[in-house]
PDB file of N, CA, C, O and CB in Angstrom:
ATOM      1  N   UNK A   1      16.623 -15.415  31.630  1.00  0.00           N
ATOM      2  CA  UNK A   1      16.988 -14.088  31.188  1.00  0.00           C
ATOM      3  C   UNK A   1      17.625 -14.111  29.804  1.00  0.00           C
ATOM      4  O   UNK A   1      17.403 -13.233  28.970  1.00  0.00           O
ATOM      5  CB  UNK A   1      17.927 -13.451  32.183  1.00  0.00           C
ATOM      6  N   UNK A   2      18.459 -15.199  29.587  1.00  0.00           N
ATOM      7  CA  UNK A   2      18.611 -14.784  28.518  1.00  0.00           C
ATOM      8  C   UNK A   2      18.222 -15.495  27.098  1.00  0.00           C
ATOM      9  O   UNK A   2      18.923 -15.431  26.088  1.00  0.00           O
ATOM     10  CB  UNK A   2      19.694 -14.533  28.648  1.00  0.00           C
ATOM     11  N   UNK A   3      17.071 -16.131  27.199  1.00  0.00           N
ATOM     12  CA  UNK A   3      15.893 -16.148  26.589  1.00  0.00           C
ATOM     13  C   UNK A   3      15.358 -15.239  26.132  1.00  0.00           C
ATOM     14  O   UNK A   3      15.205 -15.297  24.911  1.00  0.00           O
ATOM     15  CB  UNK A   3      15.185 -16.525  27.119  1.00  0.00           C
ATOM     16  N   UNK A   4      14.937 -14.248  26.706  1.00  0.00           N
ATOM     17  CA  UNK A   4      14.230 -13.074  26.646  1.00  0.00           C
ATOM     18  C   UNK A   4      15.237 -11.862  25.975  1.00  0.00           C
ATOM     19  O   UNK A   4      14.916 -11.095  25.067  1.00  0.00           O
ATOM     20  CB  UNK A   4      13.700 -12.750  28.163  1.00  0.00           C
ATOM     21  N   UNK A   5      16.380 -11.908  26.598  1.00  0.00           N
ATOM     22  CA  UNK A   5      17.596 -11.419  25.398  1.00  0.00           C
ATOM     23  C   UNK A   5      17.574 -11.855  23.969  1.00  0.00           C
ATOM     24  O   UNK A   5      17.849 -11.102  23.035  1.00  0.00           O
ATOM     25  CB  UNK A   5      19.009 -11.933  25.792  1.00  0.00           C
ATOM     26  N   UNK A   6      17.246 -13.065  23.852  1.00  0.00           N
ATOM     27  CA  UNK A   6      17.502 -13.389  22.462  1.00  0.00           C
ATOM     28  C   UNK A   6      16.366 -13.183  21.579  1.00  0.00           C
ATOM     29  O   UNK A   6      16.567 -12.772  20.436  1.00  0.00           O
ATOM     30  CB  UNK A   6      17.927 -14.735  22.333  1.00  0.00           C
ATOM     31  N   UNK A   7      14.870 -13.498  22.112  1.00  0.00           N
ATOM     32  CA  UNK A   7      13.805 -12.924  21.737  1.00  0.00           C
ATOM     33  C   UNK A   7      13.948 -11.204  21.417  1.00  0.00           C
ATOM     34  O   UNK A   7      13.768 -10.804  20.267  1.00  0.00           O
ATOM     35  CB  UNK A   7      12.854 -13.298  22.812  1.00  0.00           C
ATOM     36  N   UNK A   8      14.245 -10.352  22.404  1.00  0.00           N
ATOM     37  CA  UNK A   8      14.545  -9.049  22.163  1.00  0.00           C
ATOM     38  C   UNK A   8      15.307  -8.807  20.893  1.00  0.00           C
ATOM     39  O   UNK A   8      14.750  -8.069  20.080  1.00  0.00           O
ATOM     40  CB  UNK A   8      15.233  -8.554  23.249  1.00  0.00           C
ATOM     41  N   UNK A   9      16.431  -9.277  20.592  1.00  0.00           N
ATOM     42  CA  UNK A   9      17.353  -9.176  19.819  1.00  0.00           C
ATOM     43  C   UNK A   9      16.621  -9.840  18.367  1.00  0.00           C
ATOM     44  O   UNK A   9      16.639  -8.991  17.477  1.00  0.00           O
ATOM     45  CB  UNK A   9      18.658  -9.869  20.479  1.00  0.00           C
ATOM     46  N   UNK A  10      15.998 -11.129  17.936  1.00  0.00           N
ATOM     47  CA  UNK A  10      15.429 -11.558  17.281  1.00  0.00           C
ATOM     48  C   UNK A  10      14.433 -10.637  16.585  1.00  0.00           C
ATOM     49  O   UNK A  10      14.312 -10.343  15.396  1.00  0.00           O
ATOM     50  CB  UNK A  10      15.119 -12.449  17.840  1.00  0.00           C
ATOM     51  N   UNK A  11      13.652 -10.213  17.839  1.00  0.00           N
ATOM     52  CA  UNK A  11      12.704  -8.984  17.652  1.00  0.00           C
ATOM     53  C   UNK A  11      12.882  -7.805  16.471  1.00  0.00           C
ATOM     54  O   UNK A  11      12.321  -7.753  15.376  1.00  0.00           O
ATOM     55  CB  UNK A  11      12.786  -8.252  18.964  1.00  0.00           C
ATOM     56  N   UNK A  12      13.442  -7.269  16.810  1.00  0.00           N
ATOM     57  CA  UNK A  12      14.836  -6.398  16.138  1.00  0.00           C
ATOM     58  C   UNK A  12      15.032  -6.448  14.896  1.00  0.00           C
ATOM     59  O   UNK A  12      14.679  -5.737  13.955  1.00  0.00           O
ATOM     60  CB  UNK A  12      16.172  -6.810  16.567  1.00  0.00           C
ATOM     61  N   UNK A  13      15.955  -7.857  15.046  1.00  0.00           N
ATOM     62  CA  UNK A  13      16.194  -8.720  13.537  1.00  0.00           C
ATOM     63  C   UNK A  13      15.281  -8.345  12.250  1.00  0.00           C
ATOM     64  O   UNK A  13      15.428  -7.562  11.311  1.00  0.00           O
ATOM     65  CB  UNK A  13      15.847 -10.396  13.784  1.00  0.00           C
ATOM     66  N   UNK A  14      14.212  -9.314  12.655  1.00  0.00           N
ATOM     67  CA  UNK A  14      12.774  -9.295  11.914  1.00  0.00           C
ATOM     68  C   UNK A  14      12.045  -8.299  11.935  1.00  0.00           C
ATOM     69  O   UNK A  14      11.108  -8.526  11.169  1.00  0.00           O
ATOM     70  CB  UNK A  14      11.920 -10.155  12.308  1.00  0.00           C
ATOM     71  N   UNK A  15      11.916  -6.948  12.555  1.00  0.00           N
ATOM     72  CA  UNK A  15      11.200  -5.951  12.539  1.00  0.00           C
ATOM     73  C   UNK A  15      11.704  -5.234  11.350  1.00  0.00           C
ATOM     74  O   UNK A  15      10.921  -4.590  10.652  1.00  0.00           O
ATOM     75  CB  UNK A  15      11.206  -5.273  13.765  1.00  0.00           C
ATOM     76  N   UNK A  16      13.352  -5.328  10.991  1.00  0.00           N
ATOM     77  CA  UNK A  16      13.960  -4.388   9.807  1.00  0.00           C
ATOM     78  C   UNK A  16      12.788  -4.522   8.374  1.00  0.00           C
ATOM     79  O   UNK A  16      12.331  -3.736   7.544  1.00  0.00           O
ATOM     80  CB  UNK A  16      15.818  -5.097   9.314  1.00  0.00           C
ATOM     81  N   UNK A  17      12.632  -6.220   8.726  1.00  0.00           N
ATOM     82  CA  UNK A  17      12.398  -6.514   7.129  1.00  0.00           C
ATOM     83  C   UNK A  17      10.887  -6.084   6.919  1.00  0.00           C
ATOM     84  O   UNK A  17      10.420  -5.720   5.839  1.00  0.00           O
ATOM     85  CB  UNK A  17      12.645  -8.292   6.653  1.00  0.00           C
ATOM     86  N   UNK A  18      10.040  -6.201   8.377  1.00  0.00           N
ATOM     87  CA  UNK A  18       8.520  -5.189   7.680  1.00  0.00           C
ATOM     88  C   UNK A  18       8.480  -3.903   7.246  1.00  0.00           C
ATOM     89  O   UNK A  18       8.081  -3.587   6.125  1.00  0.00           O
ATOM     90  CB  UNK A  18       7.412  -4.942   8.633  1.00  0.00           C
ATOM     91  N   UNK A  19       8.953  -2.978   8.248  1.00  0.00           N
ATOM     92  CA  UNK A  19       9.682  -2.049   7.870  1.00  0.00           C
ATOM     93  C   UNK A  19       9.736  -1.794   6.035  1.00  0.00           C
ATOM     94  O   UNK A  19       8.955  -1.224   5.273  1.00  0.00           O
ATOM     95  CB  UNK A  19      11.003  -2.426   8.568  1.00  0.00           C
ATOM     96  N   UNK A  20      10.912  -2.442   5.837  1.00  0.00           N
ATOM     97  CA  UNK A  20      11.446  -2.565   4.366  1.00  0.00           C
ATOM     98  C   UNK A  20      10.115  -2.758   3.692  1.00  0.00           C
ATOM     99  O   UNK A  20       9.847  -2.255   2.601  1.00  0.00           O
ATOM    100  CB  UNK A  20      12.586  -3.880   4.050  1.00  0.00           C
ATOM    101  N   UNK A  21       9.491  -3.330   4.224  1.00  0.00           N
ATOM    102  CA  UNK A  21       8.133  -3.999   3.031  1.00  0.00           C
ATOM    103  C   UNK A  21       6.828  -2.886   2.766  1.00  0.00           C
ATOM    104  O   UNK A  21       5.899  -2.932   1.959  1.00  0.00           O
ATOM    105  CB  UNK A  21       7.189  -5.678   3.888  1.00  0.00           C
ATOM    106  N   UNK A  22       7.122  -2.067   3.612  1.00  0.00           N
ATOM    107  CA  UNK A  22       6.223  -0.802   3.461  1.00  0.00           C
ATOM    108  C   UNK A  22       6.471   0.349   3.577  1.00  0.00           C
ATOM    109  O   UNK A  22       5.928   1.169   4.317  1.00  0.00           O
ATOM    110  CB  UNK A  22       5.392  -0.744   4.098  1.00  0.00           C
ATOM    111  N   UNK A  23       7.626   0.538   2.579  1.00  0.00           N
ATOM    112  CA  UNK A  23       8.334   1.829   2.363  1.00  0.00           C
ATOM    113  C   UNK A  23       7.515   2.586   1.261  1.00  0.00           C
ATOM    114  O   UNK A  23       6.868   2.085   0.342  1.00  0.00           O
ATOM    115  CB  UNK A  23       9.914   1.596   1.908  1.00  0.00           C
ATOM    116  N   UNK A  24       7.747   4.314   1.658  1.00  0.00           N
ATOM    117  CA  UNK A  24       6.739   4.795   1.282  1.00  0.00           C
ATOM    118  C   UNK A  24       7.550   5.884   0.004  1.00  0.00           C
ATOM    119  O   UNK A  24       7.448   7.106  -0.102  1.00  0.00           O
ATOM    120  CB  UNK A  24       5.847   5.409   2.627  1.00  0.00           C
ATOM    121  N   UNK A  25       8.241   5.045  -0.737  1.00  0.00           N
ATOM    122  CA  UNK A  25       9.107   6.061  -1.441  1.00  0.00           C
ATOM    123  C   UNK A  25       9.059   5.937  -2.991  1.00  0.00           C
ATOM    124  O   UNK A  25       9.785   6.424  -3.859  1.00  0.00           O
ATOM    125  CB  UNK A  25      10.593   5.904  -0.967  1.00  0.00           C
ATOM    126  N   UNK A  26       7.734   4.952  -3.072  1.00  0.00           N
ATOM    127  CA  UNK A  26       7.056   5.037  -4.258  1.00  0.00           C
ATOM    128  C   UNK A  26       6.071   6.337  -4.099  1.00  0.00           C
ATOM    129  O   UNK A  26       5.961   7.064  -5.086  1.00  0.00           O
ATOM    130  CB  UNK A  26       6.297   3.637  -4.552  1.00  0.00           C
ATOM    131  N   UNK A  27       5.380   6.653  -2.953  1.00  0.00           N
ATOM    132  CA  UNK A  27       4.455   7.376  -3.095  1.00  0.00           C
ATOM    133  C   UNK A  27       5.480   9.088  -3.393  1.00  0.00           C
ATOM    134  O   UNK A  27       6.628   9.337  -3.026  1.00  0.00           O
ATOM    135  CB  UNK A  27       3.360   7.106  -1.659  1.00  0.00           C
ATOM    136  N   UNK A  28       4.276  10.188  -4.347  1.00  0.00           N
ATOM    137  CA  UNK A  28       5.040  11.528  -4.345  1.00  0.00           C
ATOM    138  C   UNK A  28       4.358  12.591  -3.093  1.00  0.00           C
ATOM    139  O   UNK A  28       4.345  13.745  -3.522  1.00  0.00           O
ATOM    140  CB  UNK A  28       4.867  12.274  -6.026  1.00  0.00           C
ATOM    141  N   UNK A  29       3.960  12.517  -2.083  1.00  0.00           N
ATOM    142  CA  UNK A  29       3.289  13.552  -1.211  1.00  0.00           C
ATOM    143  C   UNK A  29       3.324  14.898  -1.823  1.00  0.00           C
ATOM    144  O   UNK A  29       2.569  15.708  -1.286  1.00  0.00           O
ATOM    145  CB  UNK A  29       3.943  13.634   0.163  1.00  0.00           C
ATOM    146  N   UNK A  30       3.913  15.257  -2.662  1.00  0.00           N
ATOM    147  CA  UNK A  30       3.755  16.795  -3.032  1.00  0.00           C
ATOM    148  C   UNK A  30       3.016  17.069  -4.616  1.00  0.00           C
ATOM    149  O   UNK A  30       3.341  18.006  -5.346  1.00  0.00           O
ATOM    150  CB  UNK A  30       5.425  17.507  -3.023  1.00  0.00           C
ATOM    151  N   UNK A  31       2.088  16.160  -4.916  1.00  0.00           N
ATOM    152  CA  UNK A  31       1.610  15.627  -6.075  1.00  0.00           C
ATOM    153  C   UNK A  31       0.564  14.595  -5.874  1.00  0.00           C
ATOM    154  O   UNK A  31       0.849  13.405  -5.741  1.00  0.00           O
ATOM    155  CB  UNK A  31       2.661  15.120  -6.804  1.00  0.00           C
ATOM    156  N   UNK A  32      -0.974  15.178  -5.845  1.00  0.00           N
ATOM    157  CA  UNK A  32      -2.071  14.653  -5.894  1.00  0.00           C
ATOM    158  C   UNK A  32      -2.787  14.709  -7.271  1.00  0.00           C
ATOM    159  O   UNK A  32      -2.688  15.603  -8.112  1.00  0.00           O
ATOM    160  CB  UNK A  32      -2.729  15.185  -4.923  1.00  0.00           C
ATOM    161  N   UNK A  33      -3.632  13.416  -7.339  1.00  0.00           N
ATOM    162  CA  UNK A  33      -4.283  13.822  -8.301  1.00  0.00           C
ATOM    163  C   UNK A  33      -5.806  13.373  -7.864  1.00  0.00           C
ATOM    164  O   UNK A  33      -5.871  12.628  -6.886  1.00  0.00           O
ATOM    165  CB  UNK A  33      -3.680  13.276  -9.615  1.00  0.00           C
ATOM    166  N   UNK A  34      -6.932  13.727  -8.451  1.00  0.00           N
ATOM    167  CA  UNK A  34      -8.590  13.358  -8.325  1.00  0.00           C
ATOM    168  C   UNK A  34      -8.487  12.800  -9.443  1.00  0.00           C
ATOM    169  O   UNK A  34      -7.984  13.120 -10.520  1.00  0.00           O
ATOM    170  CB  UNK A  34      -9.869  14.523  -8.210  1.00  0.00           C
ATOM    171  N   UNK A  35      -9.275  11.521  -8.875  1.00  0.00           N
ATOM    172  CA  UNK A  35      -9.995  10.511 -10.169  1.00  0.00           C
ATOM    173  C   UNK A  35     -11.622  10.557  -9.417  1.00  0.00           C
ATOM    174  O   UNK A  35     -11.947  10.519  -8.230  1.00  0.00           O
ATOM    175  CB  UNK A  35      -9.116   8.369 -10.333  1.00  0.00           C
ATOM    176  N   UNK A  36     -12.392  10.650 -10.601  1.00  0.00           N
ATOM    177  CA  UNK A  36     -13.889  10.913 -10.448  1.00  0.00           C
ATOM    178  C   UNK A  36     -14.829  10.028 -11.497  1.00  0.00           C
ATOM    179  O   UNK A  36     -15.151  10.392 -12.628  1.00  0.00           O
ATOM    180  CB  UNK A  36     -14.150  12.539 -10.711  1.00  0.00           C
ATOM    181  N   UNK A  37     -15.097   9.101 -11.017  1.00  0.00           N
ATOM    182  CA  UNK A  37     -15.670   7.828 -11.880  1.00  0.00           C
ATOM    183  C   UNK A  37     -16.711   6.852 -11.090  1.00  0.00           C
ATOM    184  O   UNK A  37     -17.676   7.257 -10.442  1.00  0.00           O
ATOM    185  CB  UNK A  37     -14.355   6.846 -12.352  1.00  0.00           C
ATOM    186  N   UNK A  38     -16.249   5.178 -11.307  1.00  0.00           N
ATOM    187  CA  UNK A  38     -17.365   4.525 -11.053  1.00  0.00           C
ATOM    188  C   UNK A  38     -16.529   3.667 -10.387  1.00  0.00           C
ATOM    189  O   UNK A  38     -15.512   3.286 -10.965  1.00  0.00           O
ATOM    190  CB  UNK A  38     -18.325   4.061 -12.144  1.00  0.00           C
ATOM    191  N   UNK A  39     -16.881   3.132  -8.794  1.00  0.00           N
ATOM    192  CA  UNK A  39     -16.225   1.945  -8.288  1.00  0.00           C
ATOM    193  C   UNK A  39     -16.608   0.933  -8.902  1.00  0.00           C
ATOM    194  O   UNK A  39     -17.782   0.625  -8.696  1.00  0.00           O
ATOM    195  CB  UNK A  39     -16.368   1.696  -7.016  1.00  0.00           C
ATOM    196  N   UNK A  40     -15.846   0.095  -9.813  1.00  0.00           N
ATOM    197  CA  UNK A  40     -16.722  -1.240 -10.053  1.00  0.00           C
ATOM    198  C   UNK A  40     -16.192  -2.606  -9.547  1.00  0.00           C
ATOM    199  O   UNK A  40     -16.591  -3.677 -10.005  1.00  0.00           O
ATOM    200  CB  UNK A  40     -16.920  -1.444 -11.572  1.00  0.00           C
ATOM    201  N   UNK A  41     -15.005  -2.456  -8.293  1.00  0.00           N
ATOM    202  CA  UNK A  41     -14.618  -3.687  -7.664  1.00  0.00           C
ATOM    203  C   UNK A  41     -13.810  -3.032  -6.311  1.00  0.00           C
ATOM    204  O   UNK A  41     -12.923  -2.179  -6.343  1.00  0.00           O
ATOM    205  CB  UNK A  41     -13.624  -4.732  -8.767  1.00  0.00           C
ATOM    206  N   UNK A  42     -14.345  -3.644  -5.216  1.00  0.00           N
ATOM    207  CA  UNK A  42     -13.464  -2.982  -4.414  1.00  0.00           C
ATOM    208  C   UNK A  42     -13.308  -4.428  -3.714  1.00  0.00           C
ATOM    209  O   UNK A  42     -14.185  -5.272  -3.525  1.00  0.00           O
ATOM    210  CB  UNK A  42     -13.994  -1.537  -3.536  1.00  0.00           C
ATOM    211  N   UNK A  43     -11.326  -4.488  -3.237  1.00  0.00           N
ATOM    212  CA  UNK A  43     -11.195  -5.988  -2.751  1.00  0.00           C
ATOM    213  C   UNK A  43     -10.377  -5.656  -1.895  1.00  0.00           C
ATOM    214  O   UNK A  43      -9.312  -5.176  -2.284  1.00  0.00           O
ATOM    215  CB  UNK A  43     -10.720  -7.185  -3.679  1.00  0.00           C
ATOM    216  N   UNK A  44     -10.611  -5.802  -0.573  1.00  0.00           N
ATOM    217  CA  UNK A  44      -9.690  -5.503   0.223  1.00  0.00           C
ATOM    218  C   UNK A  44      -9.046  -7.568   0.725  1.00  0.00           C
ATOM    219  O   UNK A  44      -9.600  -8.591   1.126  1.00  0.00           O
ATOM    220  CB  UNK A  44     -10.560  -4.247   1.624  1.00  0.00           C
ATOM    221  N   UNK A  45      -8.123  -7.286   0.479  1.00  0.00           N
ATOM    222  CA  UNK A  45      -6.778  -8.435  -0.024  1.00  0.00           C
ATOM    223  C   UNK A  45      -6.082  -8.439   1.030  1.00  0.00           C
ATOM    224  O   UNK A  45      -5.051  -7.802   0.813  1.00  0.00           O
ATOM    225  CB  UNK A  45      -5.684  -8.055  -1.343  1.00  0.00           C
ATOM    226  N   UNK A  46      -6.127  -8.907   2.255  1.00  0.00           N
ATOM    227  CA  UNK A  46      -5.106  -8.468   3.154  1.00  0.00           C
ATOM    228  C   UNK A  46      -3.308  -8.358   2.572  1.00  0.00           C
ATOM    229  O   UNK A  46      -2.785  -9.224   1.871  1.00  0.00           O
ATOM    230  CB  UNK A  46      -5.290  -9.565   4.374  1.00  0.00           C
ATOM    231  N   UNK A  47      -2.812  -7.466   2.920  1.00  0.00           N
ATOM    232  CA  UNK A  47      -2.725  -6.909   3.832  1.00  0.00           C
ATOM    233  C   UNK A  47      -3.108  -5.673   3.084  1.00  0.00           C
ATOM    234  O   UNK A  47      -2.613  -4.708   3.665  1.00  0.00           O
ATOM    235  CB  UNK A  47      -1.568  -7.094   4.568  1.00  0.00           C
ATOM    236  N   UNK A  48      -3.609  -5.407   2.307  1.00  0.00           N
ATOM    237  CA  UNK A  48      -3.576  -4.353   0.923  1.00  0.00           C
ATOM    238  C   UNK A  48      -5.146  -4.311   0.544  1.00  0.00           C
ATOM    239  O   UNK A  48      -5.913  -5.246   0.775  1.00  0.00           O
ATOM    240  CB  UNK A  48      -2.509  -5.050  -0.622  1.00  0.00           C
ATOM    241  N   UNK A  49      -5.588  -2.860  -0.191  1.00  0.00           N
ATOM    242  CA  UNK A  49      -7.008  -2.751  -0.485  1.00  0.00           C
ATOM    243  C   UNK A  49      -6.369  -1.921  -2.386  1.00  0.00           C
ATOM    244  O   UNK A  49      -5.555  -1.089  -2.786  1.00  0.00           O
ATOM    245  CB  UNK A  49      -8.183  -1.456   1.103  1.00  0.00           C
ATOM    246  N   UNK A  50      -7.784  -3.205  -3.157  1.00  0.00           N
ATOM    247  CA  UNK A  50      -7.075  -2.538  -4.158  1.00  0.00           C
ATOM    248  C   UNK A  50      -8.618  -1.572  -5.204  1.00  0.00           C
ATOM    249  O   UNK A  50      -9.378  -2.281  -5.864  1.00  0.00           O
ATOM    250  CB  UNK A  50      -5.993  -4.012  -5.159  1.00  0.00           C
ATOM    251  N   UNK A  51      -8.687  -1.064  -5.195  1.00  0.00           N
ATOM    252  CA  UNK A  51      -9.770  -0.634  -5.550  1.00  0.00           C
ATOM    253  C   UNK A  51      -9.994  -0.167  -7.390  1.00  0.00           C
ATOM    254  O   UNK A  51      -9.454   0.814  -7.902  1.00  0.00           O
ATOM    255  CB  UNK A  51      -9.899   0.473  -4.518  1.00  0.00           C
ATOM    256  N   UNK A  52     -10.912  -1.152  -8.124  1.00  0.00           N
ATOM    257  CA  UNK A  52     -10.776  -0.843  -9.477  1.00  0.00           C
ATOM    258  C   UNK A  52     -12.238   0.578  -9.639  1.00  0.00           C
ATOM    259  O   UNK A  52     -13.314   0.684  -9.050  1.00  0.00           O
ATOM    260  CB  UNK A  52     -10.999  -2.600 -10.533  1.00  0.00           C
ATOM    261  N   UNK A  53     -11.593   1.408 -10.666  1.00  0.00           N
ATOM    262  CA  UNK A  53     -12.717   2.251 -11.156  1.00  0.00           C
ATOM    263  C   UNK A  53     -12.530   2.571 -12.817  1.00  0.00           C
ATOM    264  O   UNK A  53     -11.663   2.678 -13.684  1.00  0.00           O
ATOM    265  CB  UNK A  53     -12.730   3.699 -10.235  1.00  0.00           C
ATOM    266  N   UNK A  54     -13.657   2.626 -12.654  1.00  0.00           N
ATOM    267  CA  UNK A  54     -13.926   3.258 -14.296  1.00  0.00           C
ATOM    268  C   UNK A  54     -14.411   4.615 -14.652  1.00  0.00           C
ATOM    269  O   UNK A  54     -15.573   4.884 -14.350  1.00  0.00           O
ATOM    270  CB  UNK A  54     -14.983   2.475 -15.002  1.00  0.00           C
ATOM    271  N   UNK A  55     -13.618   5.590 -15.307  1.00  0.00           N
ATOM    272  CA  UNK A  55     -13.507   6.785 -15.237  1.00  0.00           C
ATOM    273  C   UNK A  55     -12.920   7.099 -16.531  1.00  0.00           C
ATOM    274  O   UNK A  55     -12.350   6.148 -17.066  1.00  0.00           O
ATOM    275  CB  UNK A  55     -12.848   7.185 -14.110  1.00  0.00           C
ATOM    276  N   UNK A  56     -12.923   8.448 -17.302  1.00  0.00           N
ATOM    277  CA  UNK A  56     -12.849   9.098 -18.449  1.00  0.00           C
ATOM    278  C   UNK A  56     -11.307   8.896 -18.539  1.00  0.00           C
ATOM    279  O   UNK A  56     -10.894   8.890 -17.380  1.00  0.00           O
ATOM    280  CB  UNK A  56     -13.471  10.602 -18.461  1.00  0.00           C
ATOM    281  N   UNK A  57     -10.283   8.730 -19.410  1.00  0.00           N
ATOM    282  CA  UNK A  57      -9.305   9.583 -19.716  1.00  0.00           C
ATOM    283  C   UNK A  57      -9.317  10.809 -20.374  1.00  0.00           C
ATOM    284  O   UNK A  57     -10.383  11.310 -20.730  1.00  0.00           O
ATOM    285  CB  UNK A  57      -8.635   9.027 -20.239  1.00  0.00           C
ATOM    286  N   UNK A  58      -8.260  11.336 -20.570  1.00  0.00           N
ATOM    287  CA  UNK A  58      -8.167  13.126 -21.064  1.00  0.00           C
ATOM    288  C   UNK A  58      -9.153  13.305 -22.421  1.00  0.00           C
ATOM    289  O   UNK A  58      -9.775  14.351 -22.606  1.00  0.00           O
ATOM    290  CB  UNK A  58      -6.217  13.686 -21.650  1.00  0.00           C
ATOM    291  N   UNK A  59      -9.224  12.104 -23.393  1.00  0.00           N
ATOM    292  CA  UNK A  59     -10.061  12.278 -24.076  1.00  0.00           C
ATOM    293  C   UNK A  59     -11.630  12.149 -24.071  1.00  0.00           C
ATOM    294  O   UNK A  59     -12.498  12.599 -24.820  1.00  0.00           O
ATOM    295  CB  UNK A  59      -9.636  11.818 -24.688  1.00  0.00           C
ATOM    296  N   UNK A  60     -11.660  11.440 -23.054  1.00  0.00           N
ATOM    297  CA  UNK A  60     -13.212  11.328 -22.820  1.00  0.00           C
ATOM    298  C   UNK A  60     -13.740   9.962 -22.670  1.00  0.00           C
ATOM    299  O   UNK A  60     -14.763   9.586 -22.098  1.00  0.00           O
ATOM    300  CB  UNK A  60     -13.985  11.940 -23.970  1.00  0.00           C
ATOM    301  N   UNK A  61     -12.832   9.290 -23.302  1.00  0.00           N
ATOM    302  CA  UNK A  61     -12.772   7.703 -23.480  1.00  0.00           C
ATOM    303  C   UNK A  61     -13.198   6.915 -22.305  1.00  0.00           C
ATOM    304  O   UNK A  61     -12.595   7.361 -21.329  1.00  0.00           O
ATOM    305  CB  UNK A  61     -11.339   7.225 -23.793  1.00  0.00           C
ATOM    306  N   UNK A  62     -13.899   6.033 -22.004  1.00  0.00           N
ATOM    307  CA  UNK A  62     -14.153   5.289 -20.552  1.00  0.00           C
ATOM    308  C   UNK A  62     -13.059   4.645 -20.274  1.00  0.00           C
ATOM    309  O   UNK A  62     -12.565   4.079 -21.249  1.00  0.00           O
ATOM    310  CB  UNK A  62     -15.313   4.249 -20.447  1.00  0.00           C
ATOM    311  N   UNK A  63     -12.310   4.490 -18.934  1.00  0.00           N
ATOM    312  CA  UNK A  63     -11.178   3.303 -19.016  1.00  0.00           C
ATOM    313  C   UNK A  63     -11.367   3.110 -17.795  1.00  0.00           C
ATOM    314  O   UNK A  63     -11.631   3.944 -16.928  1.00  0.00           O
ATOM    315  CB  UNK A  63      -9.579   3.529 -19.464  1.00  0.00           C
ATOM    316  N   UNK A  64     -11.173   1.483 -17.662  1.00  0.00           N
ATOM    317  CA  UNK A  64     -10.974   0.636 -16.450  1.00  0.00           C
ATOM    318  C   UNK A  64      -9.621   1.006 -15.413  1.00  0.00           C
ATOM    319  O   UNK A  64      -9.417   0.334 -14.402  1.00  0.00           O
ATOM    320  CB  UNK A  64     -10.818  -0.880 -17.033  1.00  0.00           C
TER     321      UNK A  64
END
């Protein structure tokens, strides 16, 4: 039993720090934007997907 206490408790411990690792307080939810271009790499990286495109800036310009 109290094995399984300490596992529980351990549990716990280590759950704070994933948690922490995927906090979402970089993102703005009240502020979207559309990008409309060209996929030219898509890498899904565990644990993360990062997706490159190539698309206009405001001037018209192509950018990676």
């Amino acid at each position: 039993m109290k094995f399984l206490s300490a596992l529980v408790v351990a549990s716990c411990i280590l759950s704070g720090n994933a948690l922490a690792h995927h906090s979402f307080a970089m993102f703005d939810n009240d502020k979207q934007i559309r990008l409309v271009g060209t996929v030219t790499e898509f890498r899904w990286q565990n644990p993360h997907v990062y997706i490159h495109l190539e698309a206009p800036d405001p001037k018209g310009k192509m950018r990676h």
